[in-house]
Phi, psi and omega in degrees: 000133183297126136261184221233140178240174176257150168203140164253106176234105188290132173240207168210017158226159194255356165309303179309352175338291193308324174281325190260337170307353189270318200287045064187252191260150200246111162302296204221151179209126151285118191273331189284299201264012173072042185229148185231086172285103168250173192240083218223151157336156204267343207260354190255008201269259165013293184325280176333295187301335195276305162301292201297327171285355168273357199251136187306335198254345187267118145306307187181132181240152179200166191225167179198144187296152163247142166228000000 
């Protein structure tokens, strides 16, 4: 069994959806507050989260544990 970490990632336009939906699975998007809850590997986040604070569409990304 894989596990799976959570991330939150704020944007600033809700058009970027499409650039952040690849880095993996997208629960949820507040169209009102402009958030992305996705779902990626546990062994893949630290990558992740390091790319995504480079990107111009991103506001702030932050991950958060599952139990």
């Amino acid at each position: 069994m894989i596990k799976r970490q959570g991330i939150i990632v704020y944007l600033y336009y809700n058009r970027d959806l499409r650039k952040i939906a690849r880095f993996g699975d997208v629960v949820y998007h507040s169209y009102k507050m402009r958030y992305v809850h996705l779902y990626v590997d546990e062994d893949k986040v630290e990558d992740i989260l390091k790319e995504l604070d480079g990107m111009k569409a991103v506001k702030k990304s932050s991950a958060f544990l599952l139990f």
